[in-house]
C-alpha positions in Angstrom: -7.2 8.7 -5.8 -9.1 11.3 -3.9 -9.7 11.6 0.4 -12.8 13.4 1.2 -12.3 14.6 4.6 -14.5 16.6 6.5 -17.2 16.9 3.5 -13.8 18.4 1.4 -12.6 16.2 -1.3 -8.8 16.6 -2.6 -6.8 14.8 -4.3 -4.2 12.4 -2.7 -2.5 10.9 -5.3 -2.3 9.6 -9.7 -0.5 6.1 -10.2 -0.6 4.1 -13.4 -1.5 0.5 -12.0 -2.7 -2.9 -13.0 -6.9 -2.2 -12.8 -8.4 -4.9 -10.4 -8.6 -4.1 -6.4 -9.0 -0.6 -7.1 -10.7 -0.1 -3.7 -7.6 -2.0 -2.0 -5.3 0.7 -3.7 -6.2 3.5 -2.9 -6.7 2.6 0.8 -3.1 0.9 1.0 -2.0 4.4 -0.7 -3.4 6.5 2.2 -1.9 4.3 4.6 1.5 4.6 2.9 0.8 8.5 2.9 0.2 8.6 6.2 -3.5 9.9 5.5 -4.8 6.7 7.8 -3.4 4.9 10.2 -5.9 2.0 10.4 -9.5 0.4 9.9 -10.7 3.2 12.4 -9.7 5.9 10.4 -12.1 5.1 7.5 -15.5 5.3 6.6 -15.2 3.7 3.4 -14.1 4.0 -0.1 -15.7 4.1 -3.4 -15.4 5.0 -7.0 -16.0 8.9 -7.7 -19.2 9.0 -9.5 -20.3 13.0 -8.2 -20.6 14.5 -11.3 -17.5 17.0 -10.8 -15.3 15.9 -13.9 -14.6 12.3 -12.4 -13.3 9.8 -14.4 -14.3 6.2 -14.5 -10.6 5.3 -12.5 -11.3 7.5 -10.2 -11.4 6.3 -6.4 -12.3 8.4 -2.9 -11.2 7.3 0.3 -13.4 8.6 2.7 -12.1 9.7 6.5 -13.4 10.3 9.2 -14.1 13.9 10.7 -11.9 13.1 13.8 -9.0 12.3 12.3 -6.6 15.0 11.7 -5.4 15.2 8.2 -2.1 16.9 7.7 -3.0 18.7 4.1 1.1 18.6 3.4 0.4 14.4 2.6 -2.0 14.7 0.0 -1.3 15.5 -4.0 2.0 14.2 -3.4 2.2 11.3 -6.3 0.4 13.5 -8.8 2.0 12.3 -12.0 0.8 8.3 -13.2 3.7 6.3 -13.1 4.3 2.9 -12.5 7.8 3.3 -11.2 9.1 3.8 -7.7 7.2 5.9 -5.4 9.5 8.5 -5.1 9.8 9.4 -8.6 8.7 12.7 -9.6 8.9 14.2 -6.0 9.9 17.8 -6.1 11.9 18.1 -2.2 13.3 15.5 -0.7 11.3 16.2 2.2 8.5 14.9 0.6 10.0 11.9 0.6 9.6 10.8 4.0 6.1 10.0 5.2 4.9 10.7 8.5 4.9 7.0 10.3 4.7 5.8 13.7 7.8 4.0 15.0 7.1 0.2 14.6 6.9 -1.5 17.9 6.2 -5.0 17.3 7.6 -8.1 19.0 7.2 -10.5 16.9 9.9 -13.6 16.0 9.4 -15.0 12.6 12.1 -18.3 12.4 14.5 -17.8 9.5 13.6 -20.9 7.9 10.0 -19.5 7.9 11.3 -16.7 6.1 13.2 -18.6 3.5 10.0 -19.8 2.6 7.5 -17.2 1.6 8.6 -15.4 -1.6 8.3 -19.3 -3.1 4.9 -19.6 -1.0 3.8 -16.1 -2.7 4.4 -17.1 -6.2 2.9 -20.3 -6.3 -0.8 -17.3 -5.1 0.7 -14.9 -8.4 -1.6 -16.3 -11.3 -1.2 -12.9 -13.4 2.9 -13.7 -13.4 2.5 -17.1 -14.4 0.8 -16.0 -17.1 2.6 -13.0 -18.3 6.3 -12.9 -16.2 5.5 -8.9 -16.1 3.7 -8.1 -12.9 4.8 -7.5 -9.1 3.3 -9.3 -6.2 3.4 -8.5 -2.2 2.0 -10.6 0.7 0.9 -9.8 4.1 2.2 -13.4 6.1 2.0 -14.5 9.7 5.1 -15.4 11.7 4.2 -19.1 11.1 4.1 -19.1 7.2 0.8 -18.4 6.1 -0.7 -15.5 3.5 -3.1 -13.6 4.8 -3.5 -11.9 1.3 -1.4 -11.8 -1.8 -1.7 -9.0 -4.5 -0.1 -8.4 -8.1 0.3 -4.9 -9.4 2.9 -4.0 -12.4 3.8 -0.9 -9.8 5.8 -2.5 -6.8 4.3 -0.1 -4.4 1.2 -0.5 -5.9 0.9 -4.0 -5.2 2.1 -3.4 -1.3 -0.9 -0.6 -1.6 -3.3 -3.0 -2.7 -2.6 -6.0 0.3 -2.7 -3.2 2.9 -5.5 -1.7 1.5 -7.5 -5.4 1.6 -6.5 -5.8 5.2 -7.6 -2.1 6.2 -10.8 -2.9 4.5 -11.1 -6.1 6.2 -11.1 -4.1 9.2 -8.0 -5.8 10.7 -5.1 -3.9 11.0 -2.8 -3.6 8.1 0.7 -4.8 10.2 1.4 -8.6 10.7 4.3 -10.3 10.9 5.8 -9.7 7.3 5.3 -7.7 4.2 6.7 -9.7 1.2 7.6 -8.2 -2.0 8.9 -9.9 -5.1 11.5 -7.2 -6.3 14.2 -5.8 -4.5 13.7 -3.8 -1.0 13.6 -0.5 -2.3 13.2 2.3 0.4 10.2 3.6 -0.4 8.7 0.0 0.1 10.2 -0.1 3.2 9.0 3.4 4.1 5.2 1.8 3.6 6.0 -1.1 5.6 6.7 1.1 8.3 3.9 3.0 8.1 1.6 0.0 8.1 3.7 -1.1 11.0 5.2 -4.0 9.4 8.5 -5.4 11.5 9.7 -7.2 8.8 10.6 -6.9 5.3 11.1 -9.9 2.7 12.5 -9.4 -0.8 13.6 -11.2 -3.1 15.9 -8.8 -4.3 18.7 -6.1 -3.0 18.2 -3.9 -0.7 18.4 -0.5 -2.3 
């Protein structure tokens, strides 16, 4: 995943995903890197195809000139790996994206909650078939999935549904993210940067 900014291309980020929503991806992965902060932020994204050595996975985000771009967020997940996304980070202060504090007062009813991770895998039709993929949700504080997306990468899968709603043009928060593993932190560190308020897993937090 690349971000060309300012007619300069660099590289944000490698991750070994599940192909399909490629777009979605690498949008929801400059969210989570706190290259954009919305729909307004973008021009657009599409596959590399300039000639310069790209390969055929290869994906830019494009951003607009106004936005300022801290260079310190990008080439931060440069190794492919499908595991968690602080794996492979050399300072611990790389861990911690740059996120706005989430300000959102909205009340989702616990029995609402109880729901969705049931609602969500009844949408994951890659797991049914296999049992070996990941699968987040973006859900309203009355049930309903606004989009559901499997990835074998955990994060990847919350890249991809964030990505789809920033592409959407509608802003990448709603009521709940909902994950199908445990609540690991760097999930939680991408919900906050969407602006999430809530997390839902179906596992331990971690």
């Amino acid at each position: 995943v690349h971000v060309t900014h300012r007619g300069e291309q660099q590289l944000l980020g490698s991750t070994m995903r599940t192909p399909g929503h490629d777009l979605e991806l690498a949008v929801g992965l400059a969210v989570g890197e706190g290259v954009l902060r919305s729909s307004a932020d973008l021009v657009g994204a599409r596959p590399c195809r300039d000639g310069n050595g790209a390969q055929p996975n290869d994906v830019t985000v494009i951003v607009r000139d106004e936005v300022e771009v801290d260079a310190s967020r990008l080439g931060r997940v440069a190794t492919p790996s499908s595991a968690c996304g602080l794996c492979g980070r050399d300072e611990i202060d790389a861990i911690v994206a740059l996120a706005p504090k989430v300000d959102r007062d909205v009340r989702v009813d616990v029995e609402v909650l109880a729901t969705l991770p049931d609602a969500m895998r009844e949408r994951q039709s890659v797991f049914r078939r296999t049992g070996g993929l990941h699968a987040a949700a973006v859900a309203a504080a009355d049930g309903r999935l606004l989009a559901v997306r499997e990835d074998v990468g955990r994060h990847n899968a919350v890249d991809k549904v964030t990505g789809a709603r920033v592409l959407a043009g509608l802003p990448p928060a709603e009521a709940c993210l909902v994950v199908s593993g445990r609540a690991g932190f760097e999930l939680v560190q991408k919900a906050v940067a969407a602006g999430v308020g809530s997390l839902v897993a179906v596992g331990a937090p971690t």
